[in-house]
N, C-alpha and C positions, 0 to 999 in steps of 0.2 A: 754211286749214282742212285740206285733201289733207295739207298737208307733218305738221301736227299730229298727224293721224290713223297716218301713216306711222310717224312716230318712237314713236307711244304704243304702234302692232303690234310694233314691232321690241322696245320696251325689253319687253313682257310674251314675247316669244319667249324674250328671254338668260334672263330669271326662269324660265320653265319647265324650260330647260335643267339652270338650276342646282338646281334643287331634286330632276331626275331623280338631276342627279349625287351627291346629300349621301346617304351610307349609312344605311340605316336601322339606330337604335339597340336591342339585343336586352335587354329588362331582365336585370340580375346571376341571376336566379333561374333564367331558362331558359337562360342559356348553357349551350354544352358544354363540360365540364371537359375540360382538357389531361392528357396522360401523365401529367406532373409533379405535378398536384393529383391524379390517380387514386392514384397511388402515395401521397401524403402522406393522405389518408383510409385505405387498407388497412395503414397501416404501423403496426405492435404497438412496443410501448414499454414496456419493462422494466425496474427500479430494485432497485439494489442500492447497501450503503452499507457502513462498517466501513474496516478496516485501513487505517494511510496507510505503515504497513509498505512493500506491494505498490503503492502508488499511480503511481508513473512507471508500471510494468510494466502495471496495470490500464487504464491510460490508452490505451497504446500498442496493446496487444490490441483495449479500443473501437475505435478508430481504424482500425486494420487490415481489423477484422472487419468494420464498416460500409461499406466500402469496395467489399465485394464481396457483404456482404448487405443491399442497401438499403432491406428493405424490415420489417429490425428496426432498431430504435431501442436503446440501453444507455447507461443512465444512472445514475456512481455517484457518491455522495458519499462524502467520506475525512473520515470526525469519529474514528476509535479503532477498538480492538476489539471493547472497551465497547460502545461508542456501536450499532455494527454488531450484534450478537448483540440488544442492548437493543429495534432497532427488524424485528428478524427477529419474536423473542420477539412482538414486539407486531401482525404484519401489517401493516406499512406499506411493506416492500419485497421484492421476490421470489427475491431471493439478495442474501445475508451475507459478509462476507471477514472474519476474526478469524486473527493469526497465529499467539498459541497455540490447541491443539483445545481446545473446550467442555467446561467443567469438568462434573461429572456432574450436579448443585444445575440449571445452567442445561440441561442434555438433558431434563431431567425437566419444566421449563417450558416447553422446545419439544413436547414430547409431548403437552403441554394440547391444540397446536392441529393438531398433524399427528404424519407421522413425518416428522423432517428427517434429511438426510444431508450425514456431513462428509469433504470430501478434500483433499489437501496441489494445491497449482496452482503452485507455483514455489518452491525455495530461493535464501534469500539470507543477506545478515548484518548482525546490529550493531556497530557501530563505534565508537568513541572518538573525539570530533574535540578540536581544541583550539584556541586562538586566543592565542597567549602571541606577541607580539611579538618578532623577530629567532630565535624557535626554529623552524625549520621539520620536527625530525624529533626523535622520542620514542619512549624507549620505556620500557615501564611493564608488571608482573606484572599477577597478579590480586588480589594482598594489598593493594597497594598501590594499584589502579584501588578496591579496594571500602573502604579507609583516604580516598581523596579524595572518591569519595559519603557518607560517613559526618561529615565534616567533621576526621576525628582529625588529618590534615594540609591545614592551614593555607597555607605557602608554596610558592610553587613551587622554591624552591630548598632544600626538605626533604631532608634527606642520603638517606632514602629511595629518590626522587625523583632523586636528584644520583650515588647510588650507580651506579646502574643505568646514565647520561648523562655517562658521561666525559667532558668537554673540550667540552661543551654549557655554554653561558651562560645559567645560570636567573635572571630576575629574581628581588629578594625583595619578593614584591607576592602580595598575596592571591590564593588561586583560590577564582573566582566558578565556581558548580556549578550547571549549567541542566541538566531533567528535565522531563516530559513534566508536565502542568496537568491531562489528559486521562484517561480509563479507556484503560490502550493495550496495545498484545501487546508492541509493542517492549519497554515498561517490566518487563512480566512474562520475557520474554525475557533481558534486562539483569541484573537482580534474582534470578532463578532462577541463573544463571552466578555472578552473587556471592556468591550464598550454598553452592555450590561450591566456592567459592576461598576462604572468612573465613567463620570458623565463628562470629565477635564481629558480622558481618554479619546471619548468619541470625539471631540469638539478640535482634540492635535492631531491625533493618528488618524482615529476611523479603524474602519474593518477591510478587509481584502484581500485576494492572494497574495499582492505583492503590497507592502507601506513602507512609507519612510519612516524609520525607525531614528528617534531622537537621541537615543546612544551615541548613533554611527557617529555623528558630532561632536560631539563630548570625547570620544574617543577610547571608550570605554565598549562599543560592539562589536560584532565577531560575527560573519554569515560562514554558513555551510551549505553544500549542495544536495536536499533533499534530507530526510530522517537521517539516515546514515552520514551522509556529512556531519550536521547537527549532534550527533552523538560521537562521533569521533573526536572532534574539535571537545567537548565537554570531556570528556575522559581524560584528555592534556593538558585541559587550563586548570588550576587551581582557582577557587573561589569566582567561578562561573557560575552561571544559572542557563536554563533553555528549557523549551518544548520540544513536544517530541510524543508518539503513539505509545502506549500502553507497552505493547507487543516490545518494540527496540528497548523499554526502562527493563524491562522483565530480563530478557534475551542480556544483555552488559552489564545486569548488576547493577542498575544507577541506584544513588539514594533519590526518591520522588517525595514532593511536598504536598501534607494533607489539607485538602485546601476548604475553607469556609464556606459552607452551603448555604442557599437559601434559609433554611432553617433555623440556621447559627449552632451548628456541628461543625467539627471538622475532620475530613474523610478523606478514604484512602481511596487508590481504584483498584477494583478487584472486579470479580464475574458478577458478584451481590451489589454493589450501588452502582454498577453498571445497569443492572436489571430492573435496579429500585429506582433508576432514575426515567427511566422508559416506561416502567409501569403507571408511572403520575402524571406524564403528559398523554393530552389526546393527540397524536401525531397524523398530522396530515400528508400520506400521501397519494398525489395527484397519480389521472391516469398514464400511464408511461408514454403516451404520446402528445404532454403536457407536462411533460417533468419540470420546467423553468419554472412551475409557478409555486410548488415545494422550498419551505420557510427553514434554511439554514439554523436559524434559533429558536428552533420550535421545541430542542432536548434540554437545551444550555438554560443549566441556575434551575433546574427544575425543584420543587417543592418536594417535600419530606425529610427526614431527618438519616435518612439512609441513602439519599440520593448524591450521585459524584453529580460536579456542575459543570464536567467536560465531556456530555458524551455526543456522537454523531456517528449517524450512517454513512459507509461510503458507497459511493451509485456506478454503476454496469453504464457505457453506453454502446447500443448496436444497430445496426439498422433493419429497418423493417423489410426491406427488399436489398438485394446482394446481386451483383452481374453473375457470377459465378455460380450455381447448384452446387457445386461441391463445395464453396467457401459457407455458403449459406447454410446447407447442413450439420458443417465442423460446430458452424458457430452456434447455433441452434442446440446441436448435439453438449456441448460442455458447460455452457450457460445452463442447461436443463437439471446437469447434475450435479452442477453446483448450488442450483437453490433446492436440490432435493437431499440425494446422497452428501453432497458437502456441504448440508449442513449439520451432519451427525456430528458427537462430539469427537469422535476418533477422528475425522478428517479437519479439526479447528484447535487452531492454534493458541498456545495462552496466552493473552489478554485481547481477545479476542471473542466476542459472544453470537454463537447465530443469533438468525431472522428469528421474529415471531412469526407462525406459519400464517396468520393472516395477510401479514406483509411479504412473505414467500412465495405466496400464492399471486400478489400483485405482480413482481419479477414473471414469474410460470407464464400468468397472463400474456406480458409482453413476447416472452420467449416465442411462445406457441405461433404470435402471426409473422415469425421471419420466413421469408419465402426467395 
């Protein structure tokens, strides 16, 4: 009985022991939040959508920026320029990216809801890709670039075409013509430049974010949904052509067409008749809270002999006053050091060239009066 008594005290001593030891558990509601989750509650979150123009670039700036501001959030979607100005227009996001500036029709529906303001964030350019099997180097005017969107030429090995590509082996195989499905700047972009160079262009097509495209008919075109689409679609068809930004031909490898400058050169795009083509126009722009009246073809076909004849800014939109203090600071805050700090060359992407700081300085301007 002693011995039973013995072992029953010992085995409730190890029990006491153990139940000192077991941590008491603190319900989820009264813990105390860590660094990590203080920060993820205080942290602002900001949307913006538009252009896929700018998209590498705009990517890489998030990226950057949040790296050192952690305690803003930026978040954009890339659907067009359309797509962007359409959901500005409507309050669903707090800055807009459109590569051409806002036609005057649309400044007048931003004015319903505020005052917005528009400025240029980086130049770049459009390019011609192409996908023709054993060709790897072309090259092509502008009569003749706005003759193959048009559908008036048919093969690749059009004397046109063949003229120009000496001792170049054109297959005789149809060219398949892929173009933007989307409201886009690039398209407006594109189209605008065409109808510069083919007077039979302006007078079928025209210029705009969205045209009917006389391919579609013929049965010979092919739409994609933004840059990325456009380049996907190109990389699977053989004996295609398209547009499409600097940045996506660099990024995929495409082979791009050197195309016939004012001059009567024909040039590649690169960071240098990027430059050389900005350098020889006097570029006008307007104050940011007049953006609409900024000329689309003020870059395009520009003079000299070094100059590419697709280049264009694409433009920021924001508003000048914000319900929110804290949305209005974020926004303030990343636009600031985007036209400052990103535009160093470390933070800019290849095919892609910053501002000239005069024009930087215009952006700075706008930034400074968000309140």
């Amino acid at each position: 009985m002693k011995k039973v008594l013995i072992l029953l005290l010992a085995l409730g001593l190890i029990l006491a022991g153990c139940s000192q030891q077991k941590p008491v558990q603190t319900p989820p509601s009264k813990q105390t939040p860590t660094p990590k989750q203080t920060q993820k509650q205080t942290q602002i979150v900001i949307h913006g959508s538009g252009a896929t123009f700018p998209l590498p670039q705009i990517m890489k700036w998030i990226h950057d920026f949040e790296a050192t501001h952690p305690n803003i959030k930026v978040e954009y979607v890339g659907k067009g320029s359309g797509g962007g100005q359409n959901d500005f227009k409507e309050g669903l996001v707090d800055f807009a990216c459109s590569d051409p500036p806002v036609n005057e029709k649309m400044w007048k529906e931003f004015e319903k809801r505020g005052q917005p303001l528009q400025f240029p964030m980086i130049l770049g350019a459009v390019v011609v890709a192409f996908n023709v099997p054993g060709v790897d180097h072309l090259k092509l005017d502008g009569k003749t670039i706005a003759d193959i969107f048009m559908g008036k030429i048919e093969y690749w090995d059009d004397p046109a075409i063949a003229s120009q590509n000496p001792g170049v082996k054109l297959p005789h195989k149809k060219i398949i013509v892929i173009h933007r499905a989307d409201s886009s700047g690039t398209t407006k972009i594109f189209t605008t430049y065409l109808c510069l160079v083919s007077e039979e262009f302006k007078e079928k097509v025209g210029s705009g974010k969205l045209v009917n495209w006389p391919v579609d008919k013929m049965g010979r075109g092919l739409a994609g949904k933004g840059n990325p689409g456009v380049v996907a679609i190109l990389k699977q068809t053989p004996y295609s052509i398209a547009y499409t930004e600097l940045a996506y031909a660099l990024k995929e490898h495409l082979h791009v067409v050197a195309i016939k400058n004012k001059a009567g050169y024909y040039v590649m795009p690169n960071t240098t008749t990027i430059k050389a083509a900005f350098e020889q126009v006097k570029a006008f722009v307007p104050p940011p809270d007049e953006g609409y009246k900024e000329n689309v073809a003020q870059f395009l076909n520009a003079p000299g002999k070094d100059s590419y004849p697709l280049v264009a800014f694409s433009h920021a939109l924001v508003w000048k006053h914000y319900r929110d203090p804290n949305v209005a600071k974020a926004v303030k805050t990343f636009w600031s050091w985007v036209l400052t700090e990103g535009q160093k060359e470390s933070h800019i992407v290849q095919g892609y060239v910053p501002l000239p700081k005069s024009v930087a300085e215009i952006g700075l301007k706008a930034v400074e009066q968000i309140s």
